[in-house]
C-alpha positions as CSV (number, residue, x, y, z in Angstrom):
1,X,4.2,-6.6,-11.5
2,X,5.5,-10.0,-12.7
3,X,5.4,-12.8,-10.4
4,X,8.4,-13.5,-8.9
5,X,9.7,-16.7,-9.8
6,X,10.3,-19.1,-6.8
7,X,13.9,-21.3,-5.9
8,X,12.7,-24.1,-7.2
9,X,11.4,-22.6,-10.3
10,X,15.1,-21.9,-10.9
11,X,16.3,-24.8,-9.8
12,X,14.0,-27.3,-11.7
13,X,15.0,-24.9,-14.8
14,X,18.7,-25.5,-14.4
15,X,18.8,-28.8,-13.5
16,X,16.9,-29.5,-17.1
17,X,20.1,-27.7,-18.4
18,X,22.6,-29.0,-15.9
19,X,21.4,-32.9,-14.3
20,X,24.6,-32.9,-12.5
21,X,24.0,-29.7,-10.7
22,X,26.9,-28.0,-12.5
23,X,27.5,-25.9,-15.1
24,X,30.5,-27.6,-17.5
25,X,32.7,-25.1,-16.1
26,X,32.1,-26.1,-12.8
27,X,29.8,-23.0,-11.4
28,X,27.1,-24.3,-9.1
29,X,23.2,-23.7,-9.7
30,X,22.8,-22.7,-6.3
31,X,24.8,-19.7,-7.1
32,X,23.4,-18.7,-10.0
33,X,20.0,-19.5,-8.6
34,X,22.0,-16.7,-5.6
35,X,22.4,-13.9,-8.6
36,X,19.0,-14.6,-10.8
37,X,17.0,-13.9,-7.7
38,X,19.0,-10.8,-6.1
39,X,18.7,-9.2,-9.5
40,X,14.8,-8.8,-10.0
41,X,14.7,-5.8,-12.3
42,X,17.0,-6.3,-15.0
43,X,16.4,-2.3,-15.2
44,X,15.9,1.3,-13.1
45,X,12.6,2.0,-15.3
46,X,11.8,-1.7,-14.3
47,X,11.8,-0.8,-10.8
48,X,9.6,2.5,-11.8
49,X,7.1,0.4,-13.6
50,X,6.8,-2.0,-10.4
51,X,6.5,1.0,-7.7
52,X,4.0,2.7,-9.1
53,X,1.3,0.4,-8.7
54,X,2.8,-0.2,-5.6
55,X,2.4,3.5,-4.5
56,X,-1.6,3.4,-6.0
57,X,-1.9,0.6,-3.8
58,X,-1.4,2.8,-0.4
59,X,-3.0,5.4,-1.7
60,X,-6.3,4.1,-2.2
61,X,-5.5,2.2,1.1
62,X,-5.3,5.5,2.8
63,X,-8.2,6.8,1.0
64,X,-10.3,3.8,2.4
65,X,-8.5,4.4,6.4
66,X,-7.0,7.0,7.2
67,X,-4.4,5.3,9.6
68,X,-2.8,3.5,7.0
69,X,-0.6,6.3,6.3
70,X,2.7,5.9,4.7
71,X,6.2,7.3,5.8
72,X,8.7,9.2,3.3
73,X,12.4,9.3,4.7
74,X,14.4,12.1,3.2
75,X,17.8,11.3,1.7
76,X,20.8,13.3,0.1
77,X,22.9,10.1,-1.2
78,X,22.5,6.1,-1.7
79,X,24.2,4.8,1.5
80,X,21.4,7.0,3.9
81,X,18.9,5.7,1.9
82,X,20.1,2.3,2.2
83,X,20.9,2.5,6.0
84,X,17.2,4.2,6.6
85,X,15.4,1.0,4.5
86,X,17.7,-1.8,6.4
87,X,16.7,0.2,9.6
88,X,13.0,0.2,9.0
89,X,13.3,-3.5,7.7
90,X,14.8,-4.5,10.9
91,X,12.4,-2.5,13.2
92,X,9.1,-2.9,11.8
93,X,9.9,-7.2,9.9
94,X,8.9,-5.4,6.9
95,X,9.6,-2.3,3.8
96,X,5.4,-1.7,3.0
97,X,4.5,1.5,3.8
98,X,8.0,3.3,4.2
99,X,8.8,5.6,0.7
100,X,12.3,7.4,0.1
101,X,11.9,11.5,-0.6
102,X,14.4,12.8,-2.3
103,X,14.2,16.3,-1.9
104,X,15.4,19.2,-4.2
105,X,16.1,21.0,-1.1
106,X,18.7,18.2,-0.5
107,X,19.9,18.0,-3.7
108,X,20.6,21.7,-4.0
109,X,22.0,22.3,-0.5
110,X,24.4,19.0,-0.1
111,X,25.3,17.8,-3.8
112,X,25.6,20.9,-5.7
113,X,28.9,21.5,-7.3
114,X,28.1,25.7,-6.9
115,X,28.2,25.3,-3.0
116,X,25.8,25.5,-0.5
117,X,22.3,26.6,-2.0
118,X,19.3,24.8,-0.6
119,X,16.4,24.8,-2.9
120,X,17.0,27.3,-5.0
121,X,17.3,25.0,-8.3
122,X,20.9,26.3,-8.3
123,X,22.3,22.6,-9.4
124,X,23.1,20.8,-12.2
125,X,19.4,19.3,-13.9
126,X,21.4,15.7,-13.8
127,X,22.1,15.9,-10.0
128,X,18.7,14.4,-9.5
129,X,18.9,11.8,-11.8
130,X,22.2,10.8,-10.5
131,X,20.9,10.6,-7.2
132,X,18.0,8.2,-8.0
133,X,20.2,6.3,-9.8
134,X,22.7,5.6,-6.9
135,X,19.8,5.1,-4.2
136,X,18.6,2.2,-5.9
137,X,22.3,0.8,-6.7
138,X,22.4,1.0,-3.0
139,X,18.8,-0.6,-2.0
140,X,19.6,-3.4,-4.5
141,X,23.3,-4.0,-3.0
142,X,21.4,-4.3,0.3
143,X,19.3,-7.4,-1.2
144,X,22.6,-8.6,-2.6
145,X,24.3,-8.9,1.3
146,X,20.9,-10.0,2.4
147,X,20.2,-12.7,-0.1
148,X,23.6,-14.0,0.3
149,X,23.4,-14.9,4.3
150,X,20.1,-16.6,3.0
151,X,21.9,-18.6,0.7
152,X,24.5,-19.6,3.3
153,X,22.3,-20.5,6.0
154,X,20.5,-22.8,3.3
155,X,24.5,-24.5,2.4
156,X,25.2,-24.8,6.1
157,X,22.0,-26.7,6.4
158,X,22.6,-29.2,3.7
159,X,26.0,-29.6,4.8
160,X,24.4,-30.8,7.9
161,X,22.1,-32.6,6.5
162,X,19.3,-30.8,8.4
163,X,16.3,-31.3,5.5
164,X,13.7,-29.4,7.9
165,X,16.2,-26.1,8.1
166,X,16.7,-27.0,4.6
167,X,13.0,-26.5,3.8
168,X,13.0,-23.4,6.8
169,X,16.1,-21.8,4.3
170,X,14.1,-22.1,1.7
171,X,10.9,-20.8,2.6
172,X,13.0,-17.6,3.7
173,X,14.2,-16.7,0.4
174,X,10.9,-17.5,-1.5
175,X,9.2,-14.6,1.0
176,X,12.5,-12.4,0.8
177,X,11.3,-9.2,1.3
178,X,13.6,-6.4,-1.5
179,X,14.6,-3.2,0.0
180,X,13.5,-1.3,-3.4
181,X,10.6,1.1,-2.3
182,X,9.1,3.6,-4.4
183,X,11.2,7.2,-4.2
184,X,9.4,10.2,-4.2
185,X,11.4,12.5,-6.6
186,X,11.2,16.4,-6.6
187,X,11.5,18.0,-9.6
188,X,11.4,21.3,-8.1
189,X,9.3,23.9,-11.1
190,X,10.8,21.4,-13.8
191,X,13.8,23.4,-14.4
192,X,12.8,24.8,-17.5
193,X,9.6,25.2,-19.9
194,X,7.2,21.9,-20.6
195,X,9.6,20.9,-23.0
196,X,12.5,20.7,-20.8
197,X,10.3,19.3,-17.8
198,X,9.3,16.8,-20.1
199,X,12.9,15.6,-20.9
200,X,14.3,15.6,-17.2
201,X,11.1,13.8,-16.3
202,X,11.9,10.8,-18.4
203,X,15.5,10.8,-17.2
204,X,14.4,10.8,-13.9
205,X,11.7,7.8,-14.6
206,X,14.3,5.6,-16.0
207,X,16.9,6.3,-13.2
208,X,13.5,4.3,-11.4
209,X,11.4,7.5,-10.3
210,X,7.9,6.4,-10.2
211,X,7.0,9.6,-8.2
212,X,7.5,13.1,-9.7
213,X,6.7,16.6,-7.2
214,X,6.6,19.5,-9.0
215,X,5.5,23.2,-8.0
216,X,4.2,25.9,-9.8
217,X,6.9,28.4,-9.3
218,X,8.8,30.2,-12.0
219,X,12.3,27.5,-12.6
220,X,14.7,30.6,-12.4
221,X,13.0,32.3,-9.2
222,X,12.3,29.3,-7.7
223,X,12.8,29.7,-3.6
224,X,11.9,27.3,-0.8
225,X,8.2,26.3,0.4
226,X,8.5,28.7,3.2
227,X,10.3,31.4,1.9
228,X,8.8,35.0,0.7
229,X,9.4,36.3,-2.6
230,X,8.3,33.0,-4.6
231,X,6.5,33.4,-7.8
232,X,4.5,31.6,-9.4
233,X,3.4,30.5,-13.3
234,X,0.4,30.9,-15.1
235,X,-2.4,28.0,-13.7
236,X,-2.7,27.1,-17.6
237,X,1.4,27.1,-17.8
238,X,2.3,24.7,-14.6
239,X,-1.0,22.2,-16.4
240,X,0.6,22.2,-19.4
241,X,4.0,21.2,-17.2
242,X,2.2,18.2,-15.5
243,X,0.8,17.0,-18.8
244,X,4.8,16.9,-19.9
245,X,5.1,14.1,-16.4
246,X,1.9,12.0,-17.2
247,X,3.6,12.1,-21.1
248,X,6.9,11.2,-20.1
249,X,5.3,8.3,-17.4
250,X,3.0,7.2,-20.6
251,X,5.7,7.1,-23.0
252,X,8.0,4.6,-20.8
253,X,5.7,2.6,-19.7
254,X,4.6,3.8,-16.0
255,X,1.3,3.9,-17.0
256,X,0.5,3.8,-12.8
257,X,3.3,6.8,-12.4
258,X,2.3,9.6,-9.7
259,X,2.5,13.3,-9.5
260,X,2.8,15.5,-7.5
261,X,1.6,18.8,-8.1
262,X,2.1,21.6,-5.2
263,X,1.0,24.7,-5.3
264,X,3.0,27.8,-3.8
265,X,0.4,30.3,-5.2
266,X,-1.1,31.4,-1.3
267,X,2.6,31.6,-0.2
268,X,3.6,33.5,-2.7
269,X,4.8,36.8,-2.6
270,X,4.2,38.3,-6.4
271,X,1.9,36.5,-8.3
């Protein structure tokens, strides 16, 4: 992950540009200073490539003790997802250790233009994708309104002339904690063959995904966890399905990416 570069690194960099501490149309550097650091992955596959080692991180911490464990929060739309990471921000002082899930369950049962039909992969392919996309619109406008009373308690100080809340302001935005977390994505059986799990992968890793969960159920029978009736691929079929998610994490860039790979085959009703 790229170190993130500090207020005064920006501010030393402008002021080589702009002595007075104004742009020649009259923007100050404090505000762009404001938008430079609320926008720290130019990108959604930027944010992908900096979860994922993020996500190996607590996973070998777990491996190592046990109660380290981590906590996914289901969500069906950005602004749940954005109230859920605020909420665990304000209780716990910090995001580390709290994931989003977005489940296909979700997906299919509350966004799906056919009606009501949770987790039966009866949804558009894109509906995930769309979804990841607008949670981390909304975790990132979260760091906007967040970064923004930062910045105004650091003006009210100066206006003041208070140089020790000054210092106290900006202290607080060099440890500003983002609201991005990794998301958990469920690509239910991959909607498709390898091929076509291998293409709505990718779309889903540059929507930010740095997570994939994928089953080995057949896409067009594909029923929920604890349902009867599932069936399942071919063990050398669903491999060939998880090589097409370590491909598509490779070929972006997520070299750290994560899979998921649940099995339904001792649920399963036919075989």
């Amino acid at each position: 992950m790229t170190q993130r570069k500090t207020y005064a690194d920006h501010r030393d960099a402008l002021l080589a540009r702009y002595p007075d501490g104004v742009t020649p149309g009259g923007v100050g550097i404090d505000d762009i200073i404001q938008l430079k650091l609320q926008n720290t992955f130019p990108t959604h596959l930027d944010i992908a490539r900096s979860m994922a080692p993020v996500m190996r991180a607590d996973m070998a911490a777990y491996d190592a003790d046990s109660s380290k464990f981590t906590q996914s929060l289901g969500c069906w739309s950005g602004f749940h997802a954005q109230q859920m990471i605020k909420s665990v921000k304000r209780l716990r002082g910090t995001t580390k250790g709290a994931y989003v899930y977005l489940s296909g369950w979700m997906v299919a049962g509350l966004r799906n233009r056919f009606g009501h039909l949770p987790d039966q992969s009866m949804h558009e392919k894109t509906s995930v994708v769309d979804l990841i996309e607008e949670i981390y619109v909304s975790l990132r406008q979260a760091d906007e309104v967040a970064i923004n009373d930062l910045f105004k308690t650091l003006r009210a100080a100066r206006e003041a002339g208070d140089q020790v809340a000054e210092q106290a302001a900006i202290k607080a935005i060099d440890n500003f904690e983002t609201h991005v977390v990794p998301i958990i994505a469920d690509i239910d059986a991959g909607f498709g063959n390898e091929h076509a799990t291998y293409l709505l992968a990718k779309e889903m890793i540059k929507a930010g995904a740095c997570c994939l969960q994928i089953e080995n159920q057949v896409s067009d029978a594909k029923q929920c966890g604890h349902q009867d009736g599932k069936v399942t691929v071919p063990r050398e079929d669903f491999i060939e399905k998880l090589r097409a998610c370590r491909l598509a994490f490779e070929e972006l860039g997520v070299d750290e990416g994560v899979i998921v790979a649940r099995t339904d085959s001792l649920g399963a009703g036919l075989t």
